[in-house]
C-alpha positions in Angstrom: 0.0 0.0 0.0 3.1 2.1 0.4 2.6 3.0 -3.5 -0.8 4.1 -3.6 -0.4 8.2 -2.9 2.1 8.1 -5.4 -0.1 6.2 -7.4 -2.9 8.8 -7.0 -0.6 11.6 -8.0 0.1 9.7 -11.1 -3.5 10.1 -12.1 -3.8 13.3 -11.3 -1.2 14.3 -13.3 -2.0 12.3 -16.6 -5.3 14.0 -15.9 -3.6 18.0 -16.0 -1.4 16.4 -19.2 -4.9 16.0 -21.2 -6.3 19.1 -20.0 -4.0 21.8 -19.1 -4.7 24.9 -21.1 -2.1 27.6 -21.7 -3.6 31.3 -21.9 -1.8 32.0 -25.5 -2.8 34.3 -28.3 -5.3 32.8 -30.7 -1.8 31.8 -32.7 -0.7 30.2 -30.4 -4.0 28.3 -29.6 -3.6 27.7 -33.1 -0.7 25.9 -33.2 -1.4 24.3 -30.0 -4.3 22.4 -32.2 -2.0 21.8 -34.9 0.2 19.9 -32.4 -2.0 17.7 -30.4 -3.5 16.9 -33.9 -0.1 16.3 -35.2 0.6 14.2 -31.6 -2.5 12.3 -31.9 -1.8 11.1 -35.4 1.6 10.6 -34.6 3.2 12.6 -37.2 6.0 13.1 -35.1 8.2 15.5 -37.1 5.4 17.9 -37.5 4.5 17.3 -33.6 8.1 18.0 -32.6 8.3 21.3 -35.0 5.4 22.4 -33.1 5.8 21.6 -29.8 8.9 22.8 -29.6 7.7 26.5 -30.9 4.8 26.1 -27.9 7.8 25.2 -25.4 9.8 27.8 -26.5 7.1 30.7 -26.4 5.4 28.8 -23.1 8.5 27.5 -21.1 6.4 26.7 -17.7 4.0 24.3 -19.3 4.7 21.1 -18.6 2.4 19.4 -21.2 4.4 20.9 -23.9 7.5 20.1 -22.5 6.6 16.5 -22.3 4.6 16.0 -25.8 7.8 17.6 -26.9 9.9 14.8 -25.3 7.9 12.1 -26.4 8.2 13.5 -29.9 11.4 13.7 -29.9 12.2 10.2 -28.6 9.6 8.9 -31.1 12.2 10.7 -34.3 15.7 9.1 -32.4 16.4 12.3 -30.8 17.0 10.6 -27.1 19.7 13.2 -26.2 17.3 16.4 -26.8 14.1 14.1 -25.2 15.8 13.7 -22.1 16.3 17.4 -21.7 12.8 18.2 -22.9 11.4 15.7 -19.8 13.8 17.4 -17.4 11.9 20.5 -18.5 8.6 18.5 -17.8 10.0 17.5 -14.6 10.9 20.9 -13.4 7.5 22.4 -14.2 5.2 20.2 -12.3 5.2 16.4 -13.9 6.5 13.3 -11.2 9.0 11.6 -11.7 7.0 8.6 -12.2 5.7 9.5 -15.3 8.8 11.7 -16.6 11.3 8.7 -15.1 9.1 6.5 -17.4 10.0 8.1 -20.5 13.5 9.0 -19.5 14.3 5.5 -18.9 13.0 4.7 -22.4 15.4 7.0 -24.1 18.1 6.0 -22.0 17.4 2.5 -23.2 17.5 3.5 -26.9 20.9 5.4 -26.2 22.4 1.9 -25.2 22.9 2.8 -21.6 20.8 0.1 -20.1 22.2 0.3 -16.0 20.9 4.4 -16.3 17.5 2.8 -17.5 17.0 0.5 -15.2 18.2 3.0 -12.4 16.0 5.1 -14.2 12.6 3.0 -14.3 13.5 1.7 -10.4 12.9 5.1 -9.5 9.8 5.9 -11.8 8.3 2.7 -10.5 9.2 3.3 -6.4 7.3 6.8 -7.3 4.5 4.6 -8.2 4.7 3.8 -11.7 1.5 1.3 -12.6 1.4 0.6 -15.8 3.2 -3.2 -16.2 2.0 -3.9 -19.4 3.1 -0.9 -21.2 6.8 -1.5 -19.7 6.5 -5.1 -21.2 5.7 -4.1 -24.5 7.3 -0.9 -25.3 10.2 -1.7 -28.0 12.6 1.0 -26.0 12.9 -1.7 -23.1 13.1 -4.6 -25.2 17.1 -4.8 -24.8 16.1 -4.6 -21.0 14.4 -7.8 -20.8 17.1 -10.0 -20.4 18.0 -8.3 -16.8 16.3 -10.2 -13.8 15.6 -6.8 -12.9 14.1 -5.3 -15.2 11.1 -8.8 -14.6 11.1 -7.3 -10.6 10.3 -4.0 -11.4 7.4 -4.9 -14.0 6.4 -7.2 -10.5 6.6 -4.2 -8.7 4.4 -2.1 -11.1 2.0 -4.7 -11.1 1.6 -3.9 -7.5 1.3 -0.4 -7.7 -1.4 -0.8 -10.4 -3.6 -3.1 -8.0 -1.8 -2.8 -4.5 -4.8 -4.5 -2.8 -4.9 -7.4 -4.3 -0.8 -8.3 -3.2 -1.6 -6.7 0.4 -2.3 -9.3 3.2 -4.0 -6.4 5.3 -6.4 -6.0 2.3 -7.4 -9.9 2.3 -8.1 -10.2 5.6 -11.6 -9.9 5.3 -12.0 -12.2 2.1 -13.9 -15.0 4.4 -17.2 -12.5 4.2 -17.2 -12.3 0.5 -19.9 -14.3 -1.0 -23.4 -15.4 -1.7 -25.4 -15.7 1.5 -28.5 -16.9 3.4 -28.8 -15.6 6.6 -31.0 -16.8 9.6 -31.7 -15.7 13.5 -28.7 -17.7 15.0 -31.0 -18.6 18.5 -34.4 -18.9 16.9 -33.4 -20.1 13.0 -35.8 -17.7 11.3 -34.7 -16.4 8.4 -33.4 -12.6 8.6 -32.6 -11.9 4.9 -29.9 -12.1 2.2 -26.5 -10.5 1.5 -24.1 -10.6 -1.7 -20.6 -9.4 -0.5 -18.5 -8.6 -3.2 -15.2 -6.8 -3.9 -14.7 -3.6 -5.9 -12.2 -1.1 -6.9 -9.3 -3.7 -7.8 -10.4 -5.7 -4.8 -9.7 -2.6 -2.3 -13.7 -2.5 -1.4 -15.7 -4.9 0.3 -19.2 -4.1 -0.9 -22.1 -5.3 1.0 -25.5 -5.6 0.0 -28.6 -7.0 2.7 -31.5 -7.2 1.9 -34.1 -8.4 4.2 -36.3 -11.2 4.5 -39.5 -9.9 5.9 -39.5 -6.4 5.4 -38.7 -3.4 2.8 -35.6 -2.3 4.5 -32.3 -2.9 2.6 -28.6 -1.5 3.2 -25.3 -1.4 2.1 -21.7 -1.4 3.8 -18.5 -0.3 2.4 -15.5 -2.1 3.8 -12.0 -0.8 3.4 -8.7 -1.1 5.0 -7.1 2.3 5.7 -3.4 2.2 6.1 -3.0 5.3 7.4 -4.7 4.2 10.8 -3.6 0.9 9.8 -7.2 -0.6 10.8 -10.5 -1.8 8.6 -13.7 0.9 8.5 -16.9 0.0 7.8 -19.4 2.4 6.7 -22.9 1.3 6.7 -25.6 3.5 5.1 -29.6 2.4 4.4 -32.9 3.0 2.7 -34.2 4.9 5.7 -31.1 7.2 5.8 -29.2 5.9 8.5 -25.3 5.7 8.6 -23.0 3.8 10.5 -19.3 4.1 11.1 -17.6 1.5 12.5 -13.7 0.8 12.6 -11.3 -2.2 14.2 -9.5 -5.0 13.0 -8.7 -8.4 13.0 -8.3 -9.9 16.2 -7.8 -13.9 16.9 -9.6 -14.3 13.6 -12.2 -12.4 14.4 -13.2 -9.6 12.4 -13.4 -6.8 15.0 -15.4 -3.5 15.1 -16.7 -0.7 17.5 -18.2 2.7 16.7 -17.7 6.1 18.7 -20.7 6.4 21.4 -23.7 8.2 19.4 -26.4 10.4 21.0 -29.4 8.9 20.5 -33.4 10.2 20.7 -33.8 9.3 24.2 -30.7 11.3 25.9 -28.2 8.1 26.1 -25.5 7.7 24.0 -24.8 4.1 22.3 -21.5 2.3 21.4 -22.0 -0.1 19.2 -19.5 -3.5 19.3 -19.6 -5.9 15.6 -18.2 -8.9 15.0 -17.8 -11.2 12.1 -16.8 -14.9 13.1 -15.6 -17.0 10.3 -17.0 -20.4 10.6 -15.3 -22.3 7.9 -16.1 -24.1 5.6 -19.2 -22.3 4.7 -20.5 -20.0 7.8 -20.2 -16.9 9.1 -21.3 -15.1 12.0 -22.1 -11.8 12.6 -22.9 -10.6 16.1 -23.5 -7.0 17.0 -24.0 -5.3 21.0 -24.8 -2.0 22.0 -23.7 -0.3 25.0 -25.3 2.8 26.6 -23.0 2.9 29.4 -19.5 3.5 27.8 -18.5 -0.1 27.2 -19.2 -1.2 31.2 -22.0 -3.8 29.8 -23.3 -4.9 26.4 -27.0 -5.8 25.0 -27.5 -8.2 22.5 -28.7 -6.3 19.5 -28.6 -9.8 16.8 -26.7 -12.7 16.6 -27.0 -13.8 12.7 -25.5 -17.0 11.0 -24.4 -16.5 7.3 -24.7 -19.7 5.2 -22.9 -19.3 2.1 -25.6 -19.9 -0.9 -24.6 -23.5 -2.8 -24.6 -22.7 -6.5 -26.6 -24.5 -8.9 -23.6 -26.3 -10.3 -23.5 -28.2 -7.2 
């Protein structure tokens, strides 16, 4: 997880490369079409001709910088690309992006140990984009190198760093199709689908119950800032709960702050999710109105994980 606010700055920045704007004469403007329509067709020469007018005239713009040094590697002219991404660099891009490209021409220039020092440092900025490093032709001659295999491993995992984290899977035994019942008198309570979202970094709930109209959803996410899961609950009534925790002795683990309520008390609320292997979970939630000094039952369900209709 140590990736992913680098990860987020990526984005953010390929997001001001599409859209940053430069407040130029209508000339200027003019060109500035002629180049991303140059760029997009990949007529290189004409992009590079152009570009490097629109860097010249507007020297703080990043985007032009770097379309300029993409241009430029794209015609063999690694030695001026380099220096055009520097440009980039200094005027706002990361270096995981700019590092990217660097390493790239460095790689065309023959000078493979600066490339992969290069792309090391592009990918521990959070460089996610594995594929793209396997098939671009400038890092064929790269391949060869043990390394360059770890650092497309490590990309991987800044492109989905939930999936490889074992903080992030420790609440995979919810995840299913389920029935679920009263655990002391058997009735049935409802239904849940738990799946996962967002390259696996979400735990999505969705209940629905048995015997009336009211339904809910729970987003379930581990934070590694507080290094602890969150669970935020929300409803078709408008009701929201947050709760936070962890695992504990393999017991999923949560409390919530104590809440004012109607009546003048304020409730604590203390959630549990047992796994029951092979095919059971249990959920158990308490309140507590007196700060944690004694706990009411609020339901005790058992999760039975729906057989498919293969089996």
């Amino acid at each position: 997880m140590k990736y992913s606010r680098n990860a987020f700055r990526l984005a953010l920045s390929l997001v001001m490369i599409a859209g940053i704007s430069s407040q130029c004469s209508a000339q200027s403007q003019d060109t500035t079409a002629a180049a991303n329509a140059a760029y997009q067709s990949k007529d290189w020469v004409t992009a590079e001709k152009l570009y490097g007018e629109l860097a010249q005239t507007n020297p703080t713009n990043p985007r032009f910088w770097y379309r300029l040094g993409v241009s430029a590697r794209a015609n063999g002219h690694n030695e001026q690309a380099l220096n055009d991404f520097q440009h980039a660099q200094a005027n706002g891009l990361p270096l995981a992006l700019v590092e990217f490209d660097m390493a790239c021409a460095y790689s065309a220039m023959g000078q493979k140990g600066k490339a992969l020092e290069t792309l090391a440092e592009a990918v521990k900025q959070g460089y996610a984009l594995p594929d793209r490093m396997s098939s671009e032709p400038a890092l064929q001659s790269l391949k060869s190198d043990p390394r360059f295999a770890e650092l497309v491993d490590k990309a991987r995992r800044n492109q989905k760093p939930c999936v490889y984290s074992a903080e992030n899977r420790q609440f995979d035994f919810w995840v299913g199709e389920w029935d679920v019942v009263d655990a002391s008198s058997g009735v049935t309570a409802g239904s849940s689908r738990i799946e996962k979202e967002l390259s696996e970094c979400v735990i999505w709930e969705n209940w629905t119950s048995a015997n009336t109209n009211y339904a809910g959803k729970s987003y379930n996410v581990y934070n590694p800032d507080f290094k602890r899961w969150e669970q935020f609950w929300v409803d078709n009534v408008g009701g929201s709960i947050h709760f936070y925790g962890g695992l504990k002795d393999g017991v999923m683990d949560f409390y919530t702050d104590e809440i004012s309520q109607p009546d003048g008390t304020k409730l604590k609320r203390h959630l549990q999710f047992f796994n029951l292997p092979p095919d059971k979970v249990r959920q158990f939630s308490q309140g507590s109105t007196d700060g944690g000094k004694t706990w009411k039952v609020e339901y005790d369900f058992t999760y039975t994980r729906r057989k498919s209709a293969s089996n």
